[in-house]
Each structure stands twice: as structure tokens, then as C-alpha cells.
VMD Tcl script that draws the C-alpha trace (Angstrom):
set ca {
  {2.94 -50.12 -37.21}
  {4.31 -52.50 -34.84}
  {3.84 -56.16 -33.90}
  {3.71 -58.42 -30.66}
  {3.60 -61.79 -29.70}
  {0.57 -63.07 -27.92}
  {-0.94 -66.97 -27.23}
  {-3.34 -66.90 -30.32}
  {-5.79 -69.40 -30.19}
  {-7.53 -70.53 -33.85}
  {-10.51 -72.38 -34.74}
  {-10.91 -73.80 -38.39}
  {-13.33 -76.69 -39.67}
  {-13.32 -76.95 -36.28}
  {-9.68 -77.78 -35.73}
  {-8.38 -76.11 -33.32}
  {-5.46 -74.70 -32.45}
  {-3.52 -72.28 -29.64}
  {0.27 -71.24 -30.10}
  {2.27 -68.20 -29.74}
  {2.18 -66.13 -32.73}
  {3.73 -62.63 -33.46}
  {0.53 -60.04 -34.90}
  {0.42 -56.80 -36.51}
  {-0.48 -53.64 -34.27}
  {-3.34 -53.13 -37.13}
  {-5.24 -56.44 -35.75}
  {-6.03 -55.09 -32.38}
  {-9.36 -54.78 -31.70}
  {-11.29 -51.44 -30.90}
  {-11.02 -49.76 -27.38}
  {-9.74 -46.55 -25.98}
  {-6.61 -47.25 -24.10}
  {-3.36 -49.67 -25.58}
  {-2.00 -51.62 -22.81}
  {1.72 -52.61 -22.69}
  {1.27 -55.63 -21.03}
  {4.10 -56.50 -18.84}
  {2.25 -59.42 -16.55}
  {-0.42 -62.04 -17.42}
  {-1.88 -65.21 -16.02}
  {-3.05 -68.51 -16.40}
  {-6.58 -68.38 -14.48}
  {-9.18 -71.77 -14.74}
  {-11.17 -69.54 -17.26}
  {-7.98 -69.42 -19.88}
  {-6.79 -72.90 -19.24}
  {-10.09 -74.12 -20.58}
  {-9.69 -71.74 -23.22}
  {-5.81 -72.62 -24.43}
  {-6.78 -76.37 -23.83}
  {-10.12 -76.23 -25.57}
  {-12.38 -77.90 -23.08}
  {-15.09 -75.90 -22.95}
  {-16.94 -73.28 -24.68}
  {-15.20 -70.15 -23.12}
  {-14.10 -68.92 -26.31}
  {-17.27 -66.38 -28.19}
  {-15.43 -65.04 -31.01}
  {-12.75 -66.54 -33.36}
  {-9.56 -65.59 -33.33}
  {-8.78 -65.17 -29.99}
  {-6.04 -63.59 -27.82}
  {-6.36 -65.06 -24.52}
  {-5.94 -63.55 -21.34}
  {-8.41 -62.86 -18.83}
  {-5.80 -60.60 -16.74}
  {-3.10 -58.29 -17.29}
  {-1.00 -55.77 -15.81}
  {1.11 -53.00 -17.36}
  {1.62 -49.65 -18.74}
  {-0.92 -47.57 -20.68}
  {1.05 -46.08 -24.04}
  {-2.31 -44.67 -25.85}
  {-5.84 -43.56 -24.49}
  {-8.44 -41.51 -25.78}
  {-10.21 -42.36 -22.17}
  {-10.58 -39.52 -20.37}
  {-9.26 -41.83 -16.78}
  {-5.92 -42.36 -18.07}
  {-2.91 -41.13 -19.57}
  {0.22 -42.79 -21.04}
  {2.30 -44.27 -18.45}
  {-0.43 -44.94 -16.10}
  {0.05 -48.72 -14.36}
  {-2.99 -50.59 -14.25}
  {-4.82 -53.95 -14.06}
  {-7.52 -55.70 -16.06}
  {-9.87 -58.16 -14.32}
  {-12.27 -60.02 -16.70}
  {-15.03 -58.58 -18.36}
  {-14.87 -60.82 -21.39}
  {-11.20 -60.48 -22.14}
  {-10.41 -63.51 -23.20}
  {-13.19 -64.71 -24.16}
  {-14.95 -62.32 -26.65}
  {-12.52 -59.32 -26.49}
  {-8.90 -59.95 -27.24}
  {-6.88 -60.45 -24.04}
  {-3.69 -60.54 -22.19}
  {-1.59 -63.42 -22.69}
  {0.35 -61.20 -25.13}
  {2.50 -57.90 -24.95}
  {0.62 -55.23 -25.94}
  {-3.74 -54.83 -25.54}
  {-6.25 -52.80 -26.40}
  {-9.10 -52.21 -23.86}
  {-11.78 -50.16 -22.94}
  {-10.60 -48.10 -20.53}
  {-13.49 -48.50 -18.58}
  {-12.37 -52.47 -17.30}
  {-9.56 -50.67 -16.41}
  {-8.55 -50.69 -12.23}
  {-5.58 -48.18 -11.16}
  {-2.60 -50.46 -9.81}
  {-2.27 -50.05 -6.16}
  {0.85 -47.86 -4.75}
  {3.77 -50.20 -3.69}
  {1.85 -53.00 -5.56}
  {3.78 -54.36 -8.45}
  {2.44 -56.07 -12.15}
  {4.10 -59.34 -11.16}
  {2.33 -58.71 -7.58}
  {-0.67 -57.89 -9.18}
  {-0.45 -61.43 -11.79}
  {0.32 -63.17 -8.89}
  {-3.44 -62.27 -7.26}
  {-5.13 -62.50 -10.89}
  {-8.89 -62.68 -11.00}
  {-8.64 -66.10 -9.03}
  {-6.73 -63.99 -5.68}
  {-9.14 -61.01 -6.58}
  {-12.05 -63.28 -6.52}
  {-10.91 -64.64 -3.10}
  {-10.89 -61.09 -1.58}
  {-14.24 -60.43 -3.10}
  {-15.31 -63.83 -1.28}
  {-13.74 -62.28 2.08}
  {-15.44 -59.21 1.28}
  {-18.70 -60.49 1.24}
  {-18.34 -62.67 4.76}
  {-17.30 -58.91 5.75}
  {-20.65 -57.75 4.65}
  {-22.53 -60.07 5.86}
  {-21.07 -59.75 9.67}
  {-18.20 -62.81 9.95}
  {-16.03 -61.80 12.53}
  {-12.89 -63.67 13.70}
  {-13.50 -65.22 16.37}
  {-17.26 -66.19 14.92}
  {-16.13 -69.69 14.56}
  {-13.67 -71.71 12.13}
  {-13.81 -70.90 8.24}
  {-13.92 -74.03 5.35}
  {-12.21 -73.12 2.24}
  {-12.43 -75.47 -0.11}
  {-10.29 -76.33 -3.26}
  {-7.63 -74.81 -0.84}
  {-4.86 -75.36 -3.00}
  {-5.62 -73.63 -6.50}
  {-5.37 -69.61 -6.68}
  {-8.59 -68.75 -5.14}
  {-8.12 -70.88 -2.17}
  {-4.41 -70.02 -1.54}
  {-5.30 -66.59 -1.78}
  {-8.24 -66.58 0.64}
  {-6.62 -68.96 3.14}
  {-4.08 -66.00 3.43}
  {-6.37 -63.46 3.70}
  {-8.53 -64.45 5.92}
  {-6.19 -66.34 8.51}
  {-4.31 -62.91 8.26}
  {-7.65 -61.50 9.76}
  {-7.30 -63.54 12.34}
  {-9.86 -66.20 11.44}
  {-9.39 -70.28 12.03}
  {-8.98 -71.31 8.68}
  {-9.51 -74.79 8.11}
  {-8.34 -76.00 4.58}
  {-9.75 -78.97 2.36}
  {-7.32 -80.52 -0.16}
  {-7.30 -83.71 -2.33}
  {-3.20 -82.99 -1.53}
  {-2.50 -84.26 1.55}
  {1.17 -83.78 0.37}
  {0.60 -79.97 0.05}
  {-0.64 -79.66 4.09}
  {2.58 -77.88 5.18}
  {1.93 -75.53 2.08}
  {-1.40 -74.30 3.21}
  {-0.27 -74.17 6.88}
  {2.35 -71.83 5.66}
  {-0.27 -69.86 4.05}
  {-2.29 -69.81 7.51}
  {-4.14 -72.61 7.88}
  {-5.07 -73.80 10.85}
  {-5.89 -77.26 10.12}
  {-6.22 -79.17 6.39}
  {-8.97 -82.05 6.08}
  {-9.11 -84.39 2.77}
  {-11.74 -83.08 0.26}
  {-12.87 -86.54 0.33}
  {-14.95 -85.74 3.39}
  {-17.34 -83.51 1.76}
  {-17.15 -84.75 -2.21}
  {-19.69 -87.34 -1.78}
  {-23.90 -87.17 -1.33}
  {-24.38 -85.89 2.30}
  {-27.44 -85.56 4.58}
  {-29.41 -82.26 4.59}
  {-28.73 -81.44 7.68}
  {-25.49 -82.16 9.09}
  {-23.51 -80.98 12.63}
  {-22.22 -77.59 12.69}
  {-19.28 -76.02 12.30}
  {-18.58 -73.76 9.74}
  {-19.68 -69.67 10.83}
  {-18.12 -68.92 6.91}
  {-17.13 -71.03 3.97}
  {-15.15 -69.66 0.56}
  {-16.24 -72.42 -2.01}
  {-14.26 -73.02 -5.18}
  {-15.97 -76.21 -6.21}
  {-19.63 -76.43 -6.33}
  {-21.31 -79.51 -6.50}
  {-21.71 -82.01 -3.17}
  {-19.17 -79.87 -1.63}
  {-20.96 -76.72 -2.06}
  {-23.92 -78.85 -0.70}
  {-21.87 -80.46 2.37}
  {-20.73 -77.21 3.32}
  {-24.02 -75.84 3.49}
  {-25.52 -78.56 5.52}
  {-22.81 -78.18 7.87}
  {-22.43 -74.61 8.23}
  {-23.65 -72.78 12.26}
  {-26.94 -70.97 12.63}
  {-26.61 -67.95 10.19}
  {-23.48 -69.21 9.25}
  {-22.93 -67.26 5.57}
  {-21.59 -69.42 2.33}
  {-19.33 -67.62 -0.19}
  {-19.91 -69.66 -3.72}
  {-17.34 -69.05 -6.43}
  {-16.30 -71.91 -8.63}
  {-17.41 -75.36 -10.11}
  {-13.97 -77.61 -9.64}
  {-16.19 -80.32 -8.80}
  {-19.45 -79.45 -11.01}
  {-22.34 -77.04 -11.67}
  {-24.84 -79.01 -10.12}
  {-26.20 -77.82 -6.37}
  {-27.56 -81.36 -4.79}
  {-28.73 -79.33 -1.79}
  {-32.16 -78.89 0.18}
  {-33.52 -76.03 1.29}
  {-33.14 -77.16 5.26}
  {-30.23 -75.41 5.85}
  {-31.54 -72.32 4.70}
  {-34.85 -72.17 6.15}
  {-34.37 -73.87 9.39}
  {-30.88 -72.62 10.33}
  {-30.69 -68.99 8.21}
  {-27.75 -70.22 6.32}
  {-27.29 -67.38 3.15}
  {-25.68 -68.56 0.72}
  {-23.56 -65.33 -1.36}
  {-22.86 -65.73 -5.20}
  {-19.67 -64.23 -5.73}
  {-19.20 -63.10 -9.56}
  {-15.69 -61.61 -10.52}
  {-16.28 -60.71 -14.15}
  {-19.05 -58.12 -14.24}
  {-18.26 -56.94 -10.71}
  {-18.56 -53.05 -10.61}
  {-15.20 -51.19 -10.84}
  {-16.30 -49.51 -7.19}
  {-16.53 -53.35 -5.92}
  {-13.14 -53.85 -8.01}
  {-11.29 -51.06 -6.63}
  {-12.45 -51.67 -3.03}
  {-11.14 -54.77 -3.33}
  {-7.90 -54.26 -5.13}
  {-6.80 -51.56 -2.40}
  {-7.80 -54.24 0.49}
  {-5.56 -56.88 -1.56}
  {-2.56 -54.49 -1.58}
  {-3.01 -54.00 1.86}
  {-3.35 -57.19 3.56}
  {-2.12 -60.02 1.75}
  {1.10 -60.65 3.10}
  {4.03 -60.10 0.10}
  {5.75 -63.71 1.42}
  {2.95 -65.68 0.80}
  {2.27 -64.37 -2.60}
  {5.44 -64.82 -3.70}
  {4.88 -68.56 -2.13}
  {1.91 -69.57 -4.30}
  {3.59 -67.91 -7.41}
  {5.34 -69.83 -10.07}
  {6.98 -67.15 -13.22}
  {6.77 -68.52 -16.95}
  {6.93 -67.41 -20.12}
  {3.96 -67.50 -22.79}
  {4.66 -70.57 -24.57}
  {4.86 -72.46 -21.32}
  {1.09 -70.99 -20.57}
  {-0.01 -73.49 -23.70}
  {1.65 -75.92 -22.10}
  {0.55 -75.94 -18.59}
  {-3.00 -75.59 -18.81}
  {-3.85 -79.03 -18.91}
  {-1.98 -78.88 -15.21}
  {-4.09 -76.16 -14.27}
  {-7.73 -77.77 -15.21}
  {-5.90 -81.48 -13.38}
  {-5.82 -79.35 -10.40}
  {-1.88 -80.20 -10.77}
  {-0.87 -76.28 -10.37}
  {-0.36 -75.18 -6.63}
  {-0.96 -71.51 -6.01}
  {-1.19 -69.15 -8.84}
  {0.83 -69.31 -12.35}
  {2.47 -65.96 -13.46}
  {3.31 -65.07 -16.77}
  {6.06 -62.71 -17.88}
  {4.52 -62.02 -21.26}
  {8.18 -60.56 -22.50}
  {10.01 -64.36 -21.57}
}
mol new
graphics top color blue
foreach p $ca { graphics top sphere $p radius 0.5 }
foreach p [lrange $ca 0 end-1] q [lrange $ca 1 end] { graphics top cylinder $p $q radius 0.2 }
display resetview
């Protein structure tokens, strides 16, 4: 029986408690397929996790680790084999299942996604469920007819790893990308990722009108609140609204005006429980398009213990781009 080192987060008399602790092979929990985890993450999900700020974690003690990429060394699942590379997106890892912030997993092999050809597990950590989200974001515009040349996309909370990751992808379909920051200093950042133009958050943060001029024929929204509601009220005749995240809030302070009087649709976009056809679709569209340069621009590599210790960076929106963690460092 062997062990591994993981961030293990505790939760007794209700003090808490997250470090990096070595644990016994015989701890995993059930699932048909070990994971040799070569490549985590530090997604918004896990930082409120490691940091304790909100209720993520279900189920005491916890490995966390939403994400993970590596080598299969067991299954019993009748996908995969030993030495099979894969990826795991979500699904309550992390949160109720132990995860991958640690070297070794054990998962149903069901979450599991096949890593793409010529995509690598630091690639792959690099996207995470936040760059994965952003393609599913892109995906739905797709589905819903945005075509370049439609009219300028808003992303907003351009600068965490959803938004770097869909101002890339979608400027590399030959969209205008326009890109809203609270980090004016980061502007030559997201114009190296694509964007066309960068406007201060500021602009759409506060109470708007229902109905406001219009511009936007898309939107990717990572932040909910008056900016979800902003982007709404501005968005063209049948424009279509991705909604992702809550960096600002849960709340929706919206009216129904821009829906019933200009056709806006507004598209919930839901990474966790997405089916694995949805997954894979989007996964082979990733390793396609997003330009190799750019990831490795939003990327920054640590180690596990420095995971702990960021993640009150990532939920101050101090963390450009996308943390990577080499679970082995």
C-alpha cells in the first residue's frame, strides 16, 4: 500500500483547516479507475474551498481538486486501461468526492474525458474547468447562430481564467472582442490575448436602465449581478447572453424588457454536470483552436503548498490568467 501527498482540507469543532498532508493509498475513496495525477488547478470553486469562504465543501475530509490530468494505473471501467491520459472536469470532485490537488485519485471512470492528441496535462491544467467553461460559453453563442462579423462580443471579468480563455477563443474566430477589466494595468495583457478593445468594469457594475443602447450581438459573463443585468440591457436585437459565474453576486437586478421587446436569450452555461458528449465536443474544439502561446501566457506553474497559499489571490481577483499546479513540486 502506498501513500501520496494531496492539499487535505479538515473541519473539527468547526475549526478548520487545509494543508498538504501525505495519506495512505487505503483512504481513497470508491471508484473504478486510480488516477496518477500529474496536473491540477486552482479554479474559483477550490479557492473558496482551501480558503473556507463558502460552503463548497459536502463531506469532511476533503481532498480538493476540481480538475486533474494524468495517467490511469488501475480501472475496472470498461473505457479505460492503465496508461490511458485523461482529464477530470467537475462533477463534485472537490467538493463531495475526493479530488485532484494531490498525486494520485480515484474516480469514476465515467467523469472521465480522453486527453486530446498533441494536448498535454500541463496544457490541459492550464484550460481547467474555468478555460473549458469558456469554450462551452463559445459553444453555445455557436448554437445559438453568433457569427463573426455579427457585431462586437463583451466578455466580462476578462482577466480571470474564464475570460482569458474565451477572449482567445473567440477573437481567434475572428470575432471583435471587447474586454471589461477592473485592471486597467492588465489592457496590453488581454490585447495580447485578442482583444480588440478593454473598457473599465466600472461601466457596467452599477444599477443601469432596462433598456439601454445596443451593442453587444454576444456576451460571455463571469460575474452576474448588475453586470449580468447591464449586459443584457445593452445587448442588439436577438443578441444571445452566455451566463457563467457570480464574481460580482448571485443576484439578477434585471427586467424582462430586454427579453421580450428585443429577443435577447439569455444561455445558462453549467460546467459541472455537463454531459461527457458536451465535454468531449468541447475538449476536442479546445485542443484545436486555442492558440498554444496564449495559454502558456495566462499560465502561472506552482507547486501544492503554494495552491493553499494563493487562493485568497484567486477569490481578490489578484490572479491573472489561470494557476497551474504541478502536483509532484
Amino acid at each position: 500500500m502506498g501513500t501520496f501527498r494531496a492539499v487535505y482540507l479538515t473541519r473539527e469543532a468547526d475549526r478548520f483547516a487545509a494543508r498538504v498532508a501525505p495519506l495512505d493509498d487505503a483512504a481513497l475513496p470508491e471508484g473504478d479507475v486510480t488516477l496518477e495525477v500529474e496536473w491540477s488547478t486552482v479554479n474559483y470553486k477550490d479557492a473558496l474551498a482551501i480558503a473556507d469562504r463558502a460552503p463548497v465543501v459536502r463531506k469532511w475530509p476533503m481532498v480538493a481538486g476540481i480538475d486533474g490530468a494524468g495517467t490511469v494505473s488501475a480501472s475496472a471501467h470498461p473505457a479505460w486501461k492503465p496508461g490511458d491520459r485523461v482529464i477530470l472536469n467537475g462533477w463534485g470532485v472537490g467538493e463531495g468526492h475526493w479530488g485532484c490537488l494531490a498525486q494520485r485519485a480515484r474516480l469514476k471512470g465515467d467523469w472521465l474525458v480522453r486527453l486530446p492528441e498533441g494536448l498535454a496535462a500541463r496544457e490541459a491544467m492550464a484550460i481547467g474547468t474555468a478555460g473549458y467553461t469558456a469554450m462551452l460559453c463559445a459553444l453555445a453563442l455557436d448554437k445559438q447562430g453568433v457569427k463573426p462579423g455579427d457585431g462586437e462580443i463583451l466578455v466580462t471579468g476578462a482577466t480571470g481564467g474564464v475570460g482569458s480563455v474565451a477572449v482567445a477563443i473567440l477573437s481567434g474566430r475572428g470575432h471583435r472582442v471587447v474586454a471589461s477589466t477592473g485592471k486597467a494595468a492588465e489592457e496590453a495583457y488581454l490585447r495580447s490575448l485578442g482583444a480588440a478593445e478593454v473598457i473599465d468594469r466600472a461601466a457596467l457594475a452599477q444599477p443601469g436602465k432596462p433598456l439601454q443602447k445596443e451593442r453587444w450581438a454576444g456576451v460571455v459573463d463571469c460575474v452576474g449581478s448588475h453586470t449580468l443585468a447591464n449586459a443584457c440591457a445593452q445587448a442588439r436585437y436577438r443578441g444571445v447572453v452566455a451566463a457563467c459565474g457570480l464574481a460580482q453576486g448571485m443576484d439578477f437586478p434585471a427586467s424582462v424588457a430586454p427579453f421580450i421587446l428585443r429577443g435577447v436569450r439569455l444561455i445558462g452555461v453549467d460546467s459541472v454536470m455537463a454531459p461527457r458528449a458536451e465535454r468531449g465536443e468541447a475538449w476536442a474544439r479546445l485542443a484545436a483552436e486555442l492558440d498554444r502561446a496564449k495559454l502558456a501566457a495566462m499560465a502561472t506553474p506552482i507547486g501544492l503548498a503554494q495552491a493553499i497559499e494563493r487562493a485568497p489571490e484567486v477569490l481578490a481577483g489578484r490572479v491573472r490568467g489561470r494557476l497551474v499546479v504541478d502536483v509532484n513540486a
